[in-house]
RODO-2510 file (C-alpha; in nm, 4 decimals, decimal comma):
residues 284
     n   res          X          Y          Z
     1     x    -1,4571    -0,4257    -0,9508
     2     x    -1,2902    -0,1729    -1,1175
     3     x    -1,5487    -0,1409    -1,3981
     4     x    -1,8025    -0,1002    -1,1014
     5     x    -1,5924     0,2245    -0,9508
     6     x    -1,5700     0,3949    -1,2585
     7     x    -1,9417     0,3598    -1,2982
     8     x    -1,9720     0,5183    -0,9488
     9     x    -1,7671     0,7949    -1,0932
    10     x    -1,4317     0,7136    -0,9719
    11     x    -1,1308     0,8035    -1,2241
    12     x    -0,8721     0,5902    -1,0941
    13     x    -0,8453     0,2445    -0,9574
    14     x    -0,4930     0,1162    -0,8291
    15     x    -0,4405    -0,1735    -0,6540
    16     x    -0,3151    -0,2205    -0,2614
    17     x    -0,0138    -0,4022    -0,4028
    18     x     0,0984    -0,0613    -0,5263
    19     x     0,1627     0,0451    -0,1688
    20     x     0,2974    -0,3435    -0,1062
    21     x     0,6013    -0,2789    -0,3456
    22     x     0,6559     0,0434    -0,2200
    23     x     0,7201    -0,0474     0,1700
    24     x     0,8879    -0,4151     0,0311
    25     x     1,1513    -0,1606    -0,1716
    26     x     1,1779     0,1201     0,1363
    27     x     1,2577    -0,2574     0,4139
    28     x     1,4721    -0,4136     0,1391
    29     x     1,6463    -0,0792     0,1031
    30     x     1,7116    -0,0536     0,4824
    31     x     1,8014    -0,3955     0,5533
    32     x     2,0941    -0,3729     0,2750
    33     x     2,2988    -0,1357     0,4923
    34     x     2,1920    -0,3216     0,8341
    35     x     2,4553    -0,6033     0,9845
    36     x     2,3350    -0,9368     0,9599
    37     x     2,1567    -0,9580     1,3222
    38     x     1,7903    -1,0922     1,3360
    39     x     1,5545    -0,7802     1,1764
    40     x     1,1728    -0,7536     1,2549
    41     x     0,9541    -0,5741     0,9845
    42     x     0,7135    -0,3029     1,1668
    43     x     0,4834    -0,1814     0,8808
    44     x     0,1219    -0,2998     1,0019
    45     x    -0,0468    -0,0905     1,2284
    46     x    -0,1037    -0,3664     1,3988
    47     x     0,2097    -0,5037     1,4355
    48     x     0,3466    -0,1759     1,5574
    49     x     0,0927    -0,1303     1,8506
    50     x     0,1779    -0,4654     1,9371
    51     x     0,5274    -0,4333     1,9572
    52     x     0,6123    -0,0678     2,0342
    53     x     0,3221    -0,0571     2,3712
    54     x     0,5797    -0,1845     2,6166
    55     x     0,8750     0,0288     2,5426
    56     x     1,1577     0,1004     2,3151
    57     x     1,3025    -0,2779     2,3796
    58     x     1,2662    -0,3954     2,0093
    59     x     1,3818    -0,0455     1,8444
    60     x     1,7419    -0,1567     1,7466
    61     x     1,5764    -0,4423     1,5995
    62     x     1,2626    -0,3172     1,3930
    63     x     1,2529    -0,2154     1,0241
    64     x     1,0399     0,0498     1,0654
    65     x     0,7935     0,1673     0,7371
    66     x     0,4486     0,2717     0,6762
    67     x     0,1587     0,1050     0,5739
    68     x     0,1124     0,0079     0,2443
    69     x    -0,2297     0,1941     0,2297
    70     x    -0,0590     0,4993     0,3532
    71     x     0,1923     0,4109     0,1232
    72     x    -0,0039     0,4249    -0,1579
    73     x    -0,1790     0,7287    -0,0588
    74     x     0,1396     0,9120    -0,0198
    75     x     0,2656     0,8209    -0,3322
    76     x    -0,0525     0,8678    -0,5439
    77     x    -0,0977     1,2366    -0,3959
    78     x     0,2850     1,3001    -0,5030
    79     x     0,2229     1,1598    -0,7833
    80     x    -0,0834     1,3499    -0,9449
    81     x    -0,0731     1,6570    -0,7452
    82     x    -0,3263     1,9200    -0,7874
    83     x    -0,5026     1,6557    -1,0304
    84     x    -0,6225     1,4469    -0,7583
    85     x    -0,9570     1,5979    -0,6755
    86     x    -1,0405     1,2841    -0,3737
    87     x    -0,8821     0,9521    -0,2906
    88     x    -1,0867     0,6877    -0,0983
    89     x    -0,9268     0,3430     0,0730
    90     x    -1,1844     0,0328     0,0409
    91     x    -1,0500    -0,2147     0,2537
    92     x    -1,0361    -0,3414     0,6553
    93     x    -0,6418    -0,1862     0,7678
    94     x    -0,6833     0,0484     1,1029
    95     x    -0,4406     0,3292     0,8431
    96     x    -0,7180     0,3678     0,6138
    97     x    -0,8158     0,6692     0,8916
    98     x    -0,5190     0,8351     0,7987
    99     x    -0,5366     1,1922     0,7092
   100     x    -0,3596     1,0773     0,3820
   101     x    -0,7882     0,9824     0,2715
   102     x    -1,0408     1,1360     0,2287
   103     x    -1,2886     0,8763     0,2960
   104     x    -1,2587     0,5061     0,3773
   105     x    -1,4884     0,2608     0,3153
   106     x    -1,5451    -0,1028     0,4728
   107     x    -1,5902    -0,3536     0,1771
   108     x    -1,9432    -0,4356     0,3002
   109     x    -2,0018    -0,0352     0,2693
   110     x    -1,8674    -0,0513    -0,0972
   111     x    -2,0525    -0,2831    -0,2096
   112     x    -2,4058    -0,2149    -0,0124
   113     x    -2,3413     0,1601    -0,1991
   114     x    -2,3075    -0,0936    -0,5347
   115     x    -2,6803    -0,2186    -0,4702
   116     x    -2,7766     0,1136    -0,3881
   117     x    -2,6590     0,2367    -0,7096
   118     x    -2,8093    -0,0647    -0,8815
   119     x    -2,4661    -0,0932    -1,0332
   120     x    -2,4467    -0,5418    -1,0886
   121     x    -2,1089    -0,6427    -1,0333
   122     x    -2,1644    -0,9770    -1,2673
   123     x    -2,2812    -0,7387    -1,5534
   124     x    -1,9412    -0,5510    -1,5664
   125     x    -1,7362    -0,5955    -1,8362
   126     x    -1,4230    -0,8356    -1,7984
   127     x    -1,2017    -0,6416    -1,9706
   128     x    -1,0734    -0,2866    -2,0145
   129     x    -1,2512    -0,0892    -2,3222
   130     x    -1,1723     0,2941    -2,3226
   131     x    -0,8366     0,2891    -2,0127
   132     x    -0,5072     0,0931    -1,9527
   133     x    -0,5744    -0,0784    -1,5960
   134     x    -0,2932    -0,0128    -1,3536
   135     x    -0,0457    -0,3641    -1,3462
   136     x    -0,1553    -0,5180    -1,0511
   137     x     0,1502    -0,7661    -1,0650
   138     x     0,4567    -0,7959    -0,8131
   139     x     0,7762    -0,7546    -0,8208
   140     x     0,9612    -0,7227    -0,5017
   141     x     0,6680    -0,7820    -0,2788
   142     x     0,4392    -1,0161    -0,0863
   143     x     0,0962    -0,8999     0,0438
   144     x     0,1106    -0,7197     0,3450
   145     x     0,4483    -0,5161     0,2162
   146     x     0,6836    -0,8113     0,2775
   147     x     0,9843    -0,8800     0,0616
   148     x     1,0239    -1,1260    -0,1414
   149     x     1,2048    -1,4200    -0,0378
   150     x     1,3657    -1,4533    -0,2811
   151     x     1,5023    -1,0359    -0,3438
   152     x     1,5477    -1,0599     0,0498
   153     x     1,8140    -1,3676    -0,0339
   154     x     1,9997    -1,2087    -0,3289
   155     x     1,9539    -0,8417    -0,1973
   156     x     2,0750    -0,8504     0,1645
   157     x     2,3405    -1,0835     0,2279
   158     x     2,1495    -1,4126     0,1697
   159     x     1,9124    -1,2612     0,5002
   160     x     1,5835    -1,5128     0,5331
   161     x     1,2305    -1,4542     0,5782
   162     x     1,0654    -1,6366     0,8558
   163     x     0,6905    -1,5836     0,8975
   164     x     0,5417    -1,6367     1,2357
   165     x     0,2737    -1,8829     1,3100
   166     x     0,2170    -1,8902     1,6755
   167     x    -0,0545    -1,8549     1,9411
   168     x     0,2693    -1,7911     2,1472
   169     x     0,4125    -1,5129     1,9195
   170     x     0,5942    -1,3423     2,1611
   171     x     0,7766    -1,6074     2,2503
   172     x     0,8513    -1,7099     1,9177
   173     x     0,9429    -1,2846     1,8210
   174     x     1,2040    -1,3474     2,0815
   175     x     1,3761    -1,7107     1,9825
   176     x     1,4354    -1,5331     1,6281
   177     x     1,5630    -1,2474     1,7631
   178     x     1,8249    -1,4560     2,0028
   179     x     1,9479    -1,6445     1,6592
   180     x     2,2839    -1,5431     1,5109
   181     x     2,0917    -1,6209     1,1614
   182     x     2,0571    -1,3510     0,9429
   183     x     1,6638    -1,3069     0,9066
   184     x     1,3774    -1,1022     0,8326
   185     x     1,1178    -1,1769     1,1233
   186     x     0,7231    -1,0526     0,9745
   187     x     0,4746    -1,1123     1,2544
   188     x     0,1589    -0,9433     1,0089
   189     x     0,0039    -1,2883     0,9422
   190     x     0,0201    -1,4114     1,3121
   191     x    -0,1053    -1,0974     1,4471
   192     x    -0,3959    -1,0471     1,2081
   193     x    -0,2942    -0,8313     0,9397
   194     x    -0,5586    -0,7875     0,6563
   195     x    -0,3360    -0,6055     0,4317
   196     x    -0,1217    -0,9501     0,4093
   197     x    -0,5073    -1,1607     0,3076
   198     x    -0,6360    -1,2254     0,7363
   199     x    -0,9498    -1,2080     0,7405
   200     x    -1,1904    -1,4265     1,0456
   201     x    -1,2266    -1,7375     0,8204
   202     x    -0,8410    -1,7351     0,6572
   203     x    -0,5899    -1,6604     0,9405
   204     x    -0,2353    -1,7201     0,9324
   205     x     0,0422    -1,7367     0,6639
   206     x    -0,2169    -1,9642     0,4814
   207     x    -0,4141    -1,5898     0,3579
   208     x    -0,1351    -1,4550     0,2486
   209     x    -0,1031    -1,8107     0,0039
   210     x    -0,4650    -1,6972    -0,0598
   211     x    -0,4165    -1,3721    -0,1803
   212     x    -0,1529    -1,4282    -0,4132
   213     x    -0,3773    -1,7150    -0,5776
   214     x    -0,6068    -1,4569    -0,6560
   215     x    -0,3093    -1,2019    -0,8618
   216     x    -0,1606    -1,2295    -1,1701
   217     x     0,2056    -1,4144    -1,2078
   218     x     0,5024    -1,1958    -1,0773
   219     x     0,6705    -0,9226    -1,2746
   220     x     1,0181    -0,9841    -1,4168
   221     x     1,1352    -0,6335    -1,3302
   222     x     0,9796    -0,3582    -1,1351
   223     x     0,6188    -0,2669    -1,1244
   224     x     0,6633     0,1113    -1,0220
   225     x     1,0170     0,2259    -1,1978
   226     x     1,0397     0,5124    -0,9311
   227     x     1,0362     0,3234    -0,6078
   228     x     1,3404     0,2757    -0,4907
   229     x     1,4169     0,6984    -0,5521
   230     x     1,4471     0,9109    -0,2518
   231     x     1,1440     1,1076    -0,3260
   232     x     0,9438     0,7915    -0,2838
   233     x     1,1589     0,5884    -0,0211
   234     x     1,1257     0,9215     0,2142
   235     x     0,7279     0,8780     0,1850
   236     x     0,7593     0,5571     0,3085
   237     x     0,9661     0,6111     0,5720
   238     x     0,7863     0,8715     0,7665
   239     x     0,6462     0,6650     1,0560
   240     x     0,4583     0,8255     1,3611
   241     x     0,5269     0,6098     1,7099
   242     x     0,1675     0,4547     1,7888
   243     x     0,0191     0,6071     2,0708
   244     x    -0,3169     0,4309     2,0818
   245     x    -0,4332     0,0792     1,9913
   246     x    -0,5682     0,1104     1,6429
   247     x    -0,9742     0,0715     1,5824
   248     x    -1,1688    -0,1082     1,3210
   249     x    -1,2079    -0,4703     1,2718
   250     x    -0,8457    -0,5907     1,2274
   251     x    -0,7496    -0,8170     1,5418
   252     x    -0,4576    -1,0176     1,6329
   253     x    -0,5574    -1,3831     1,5482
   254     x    -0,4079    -1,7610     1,7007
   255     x    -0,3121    -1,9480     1,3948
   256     x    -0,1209    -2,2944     1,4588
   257     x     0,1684    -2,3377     1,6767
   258     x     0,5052    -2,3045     1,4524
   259     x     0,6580    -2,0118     1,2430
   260     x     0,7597    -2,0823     0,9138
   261     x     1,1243    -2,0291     0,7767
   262     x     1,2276    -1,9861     0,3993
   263     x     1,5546    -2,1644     0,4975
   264     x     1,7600    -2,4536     0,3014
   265     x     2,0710    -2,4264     0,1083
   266     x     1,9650    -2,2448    -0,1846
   267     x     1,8095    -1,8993    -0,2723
   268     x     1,4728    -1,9422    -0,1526
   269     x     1,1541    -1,8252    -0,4387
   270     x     0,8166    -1,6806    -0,4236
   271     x     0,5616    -1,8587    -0,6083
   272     x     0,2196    -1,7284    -0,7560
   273     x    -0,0284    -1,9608    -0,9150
   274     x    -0,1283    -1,8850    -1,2752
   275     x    -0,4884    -1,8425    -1,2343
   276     x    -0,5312    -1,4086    -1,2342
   277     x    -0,8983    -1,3130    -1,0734
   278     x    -1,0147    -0,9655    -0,9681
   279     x    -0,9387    -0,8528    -0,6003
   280     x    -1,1577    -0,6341    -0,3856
   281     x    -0,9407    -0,4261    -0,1919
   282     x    -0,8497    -0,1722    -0,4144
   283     x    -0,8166     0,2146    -0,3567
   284     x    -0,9916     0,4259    -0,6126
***
């Protein structure tokens, strides 16, 4: 896929886990300096809508950071500056409209512009010739923005992740948040987040297992060295109260009936599967 862009004419290709570390880094960040009451992470668009549209209830409780596509946007246009000449978002997250693009494309688009192009994704090359790819692994993140179990455990006062799978999330949002346990509540699955892997045929915590199967094994140490400075932390943390539901194809979804809890006696650890393929949603 990347091969492909840069035969469309695009210089740059960096993948959406870019923009995953950077909000996993801003919540882990937060949550160090945060008591050890029940925390819910508010990065999805989708999330937020659903969440914030009733009223300032859940404010005490919500880790609030931006998307990782605007994430990654932010940070690439600190980054390169005057260099960048146009950055595009190919992928299905409502923030791919932010002003933070210029133009966002649905992966259908992308790849019906491919055809039109006659540019055969099976004839790319599988390898990089004349450019170092960026590292697409992870380091503090899951997809979606999450942290790590795993840095969550040895970063913030042994604090858990529990990912909710429920057709009653509400309800299940508001038994977490009555627990004395220190944990990190992320809703993105349940609700239909595509930056965590939902999409109509893979819903629930089981896309986000998806996704990673499709990434290369996690870093040892971190992927962008300048994350956790203030420069970048304060680009994450700029986060507009929604005001409108968000458009575009990402919906809430009603996965099984249970959340899921990284919870037993020891450290808890994320796991990626060896096998490394290409993704699609990258931003070029």
């Amino acid at each position: 896929m990347a091969n492909a862009c840069s035969a469309l004419g695009f210089d740059l290709v960096v993948p959406l886990s870019w923009g995953d570390e950077l909000v996993a880094v801003a919540a882990l960040k937060a949550l160090s300096t945060r008591a050890t009451a029940p925390a819910v992470l508010c990065s999805c668009p989708v999330v937020r809508q659903r969440l914030l549209h009733a009223g300032n209830d859940l404010d005490a409780s919500l880790i609030r950071v931006a998307s990782p596509p605007v994430a990654t946007a932010r940070y690439l246009r600190e980054l390169l500056g005057h260099r960048l000449g146009s950055l595009s978002f190919v992928g299905r997250c409502p923030d791919a409209h932010h002003e933070a693009y210029d133009r966002a494309w649905e992966p259908t688009e992308l790849f019906a512009f491919l055809r039109e192009r006659q540019i055969d994704l099976r004839a790319q090359p599988d390898v990089f010739v004349d450019r170092i790819p960026p590292d697409r692994r992870r380091f503090a993140s899951l997809p979606g923005g999450c942290p790590s179990p795993e840095l969550l455990w040895h970063r913030c006062n042994e604090r858990v992740l529990v990912e909710l799978d429920s057709r009653d999330t509400s309800i299940d949002l508001a038994q977490q948040l009555l627990t004395p346990a220190a944990v990190l509540v992320d809703a993105a699955t349940a609700m239909g987040c595509s930056c965590s892997g939902v999409t109509h045929t893979t819903p629930g915590p089981a896309a986000r297992i998806a996704a990673v199967s499709l990434e290369p094994p996690r870093s040892s140490a971190p992927v962008l060295a300048d994350a956790a400075d203030e420069d970048s932390a304060s680009l994450v943390a700029r986060v507009a109260r929604p005001t409108e539901s968000p458009a575009g194809p990402e919906t809430a979804v009603e996965p099984g009936s249970r959340s899921r809890t990284r919870s037993s006696g020891r450290a808890p650890i994320a796991v990626t599967p060896p096998q490394a393929l290409e993704a699609v949603d990258w931003f070029a």
